[in-house]
N, CA, C and O of each residue as an XYZ file, in Angstrom:
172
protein
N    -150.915   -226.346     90.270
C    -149.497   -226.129     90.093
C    -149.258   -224.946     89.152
O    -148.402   -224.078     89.323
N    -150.192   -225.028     88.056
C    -149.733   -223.909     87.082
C    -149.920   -222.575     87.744
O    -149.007   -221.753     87.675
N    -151.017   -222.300     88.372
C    -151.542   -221.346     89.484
C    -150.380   -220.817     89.712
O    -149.894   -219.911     89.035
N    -149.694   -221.516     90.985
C    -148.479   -221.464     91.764
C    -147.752   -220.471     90.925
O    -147.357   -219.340     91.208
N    -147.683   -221.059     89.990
C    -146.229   -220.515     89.026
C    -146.376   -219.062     88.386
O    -145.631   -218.100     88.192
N    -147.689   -219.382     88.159
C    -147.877   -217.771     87.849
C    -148.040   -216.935     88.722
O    -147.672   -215.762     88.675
N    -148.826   -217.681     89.924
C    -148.140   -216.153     91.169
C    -146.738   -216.084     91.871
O    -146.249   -215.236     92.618
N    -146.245   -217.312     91.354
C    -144.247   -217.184     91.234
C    -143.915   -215.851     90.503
O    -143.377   -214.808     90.875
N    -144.448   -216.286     89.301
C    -143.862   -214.963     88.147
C    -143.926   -213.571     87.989
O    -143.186   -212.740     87.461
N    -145.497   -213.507     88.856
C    -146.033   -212.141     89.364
C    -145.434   -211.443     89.986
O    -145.105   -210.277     89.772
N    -145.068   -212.679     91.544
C    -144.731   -211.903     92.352
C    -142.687   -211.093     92.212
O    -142.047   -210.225     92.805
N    -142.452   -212.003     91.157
C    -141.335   -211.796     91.480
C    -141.159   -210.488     89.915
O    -140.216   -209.699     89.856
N    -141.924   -210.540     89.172
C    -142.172   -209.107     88.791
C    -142.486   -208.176     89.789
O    -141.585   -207.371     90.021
N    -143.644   -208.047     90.526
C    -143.675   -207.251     91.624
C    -142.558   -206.656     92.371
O    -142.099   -205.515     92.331
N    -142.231   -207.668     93.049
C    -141.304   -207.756     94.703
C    -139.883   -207.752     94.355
O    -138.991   -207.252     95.040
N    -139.691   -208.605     92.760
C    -138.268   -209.307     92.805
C    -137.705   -210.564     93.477
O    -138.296   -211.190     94.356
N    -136.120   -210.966     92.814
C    -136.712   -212.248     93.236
C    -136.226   -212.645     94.901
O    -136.237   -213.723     95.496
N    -135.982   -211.843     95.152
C    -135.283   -211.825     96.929
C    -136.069   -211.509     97.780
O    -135.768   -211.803     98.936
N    -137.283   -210.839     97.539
C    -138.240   -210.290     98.473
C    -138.837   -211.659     99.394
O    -138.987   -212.797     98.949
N    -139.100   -211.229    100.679
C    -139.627   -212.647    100.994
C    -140.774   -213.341    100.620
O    -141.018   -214.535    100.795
N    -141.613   -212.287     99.964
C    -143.228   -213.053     99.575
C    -142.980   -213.471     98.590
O    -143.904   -214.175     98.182
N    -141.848   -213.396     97.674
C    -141.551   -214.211     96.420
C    -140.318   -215.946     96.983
O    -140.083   -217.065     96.528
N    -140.058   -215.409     97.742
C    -139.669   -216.493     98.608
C    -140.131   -217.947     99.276
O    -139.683   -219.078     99.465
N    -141.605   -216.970     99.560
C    -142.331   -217.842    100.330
C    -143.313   -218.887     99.674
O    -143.768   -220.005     99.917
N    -143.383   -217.986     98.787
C    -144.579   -218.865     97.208
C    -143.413   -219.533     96.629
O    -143.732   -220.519     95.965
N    -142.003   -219.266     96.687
C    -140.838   -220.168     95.607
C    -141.394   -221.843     96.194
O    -141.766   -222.881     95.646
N    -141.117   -221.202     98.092
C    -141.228   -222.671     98.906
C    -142.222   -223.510     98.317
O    -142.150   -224.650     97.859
N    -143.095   -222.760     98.421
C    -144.578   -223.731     97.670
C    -144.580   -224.519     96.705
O    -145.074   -225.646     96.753
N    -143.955   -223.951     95.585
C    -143.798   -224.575     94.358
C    -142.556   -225.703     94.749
O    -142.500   -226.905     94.491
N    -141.972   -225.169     95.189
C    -140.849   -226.315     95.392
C    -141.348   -227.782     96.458
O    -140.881   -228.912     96.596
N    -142.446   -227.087     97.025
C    -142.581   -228.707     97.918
C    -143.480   -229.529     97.110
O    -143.541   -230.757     97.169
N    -144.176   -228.767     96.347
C    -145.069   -229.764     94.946
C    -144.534   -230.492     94.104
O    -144.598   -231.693     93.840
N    -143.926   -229.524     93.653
C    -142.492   -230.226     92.503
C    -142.408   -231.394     93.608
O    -143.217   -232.303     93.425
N    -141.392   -231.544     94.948
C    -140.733   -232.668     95.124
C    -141.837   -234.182     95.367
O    -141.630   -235.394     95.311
N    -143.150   -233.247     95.674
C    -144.107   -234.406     96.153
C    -144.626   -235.039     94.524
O    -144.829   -236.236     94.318
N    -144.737   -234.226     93.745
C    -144.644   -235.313     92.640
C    -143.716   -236.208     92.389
O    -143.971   -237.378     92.101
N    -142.548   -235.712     92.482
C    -141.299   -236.224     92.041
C    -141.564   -237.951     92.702
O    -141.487   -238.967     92.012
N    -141.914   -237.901     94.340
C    -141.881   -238.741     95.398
C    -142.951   -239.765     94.638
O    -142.771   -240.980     94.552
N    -144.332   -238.902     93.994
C    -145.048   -240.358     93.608
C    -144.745   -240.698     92.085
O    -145.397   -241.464     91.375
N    -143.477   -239.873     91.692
C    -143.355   -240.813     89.954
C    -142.441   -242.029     90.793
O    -142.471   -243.056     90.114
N    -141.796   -242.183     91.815
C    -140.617   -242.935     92.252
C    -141.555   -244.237     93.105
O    -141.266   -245.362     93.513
N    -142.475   -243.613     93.106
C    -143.093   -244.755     94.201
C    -144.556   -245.882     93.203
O    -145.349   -246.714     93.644
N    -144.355   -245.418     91.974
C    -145.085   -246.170     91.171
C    -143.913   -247.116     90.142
O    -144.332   -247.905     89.296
């Protein structure tokens, strides 16, 4: 996860934050985030 975030931060130094490859790694991080979220709720 931390990974993720730092090639979040990279890329959107790079690209900015509208570009789509900063877009596409946002998605990523965001479906982790929710799949944790799913097993704090299910314990």
């Amino acid at each position: 996860m931390e990974q993720l975030k730092e090639k979040l931060n990279r890329y959107v130094a790079l690209y900015g934050p509208l570009d789509k490859r900063t877009l596409e790694v946002s998605r990523e991080v965001d479906k982790l985030i929710v799949e944790k979220m799913r097993e704090g709720k299910d314990k």
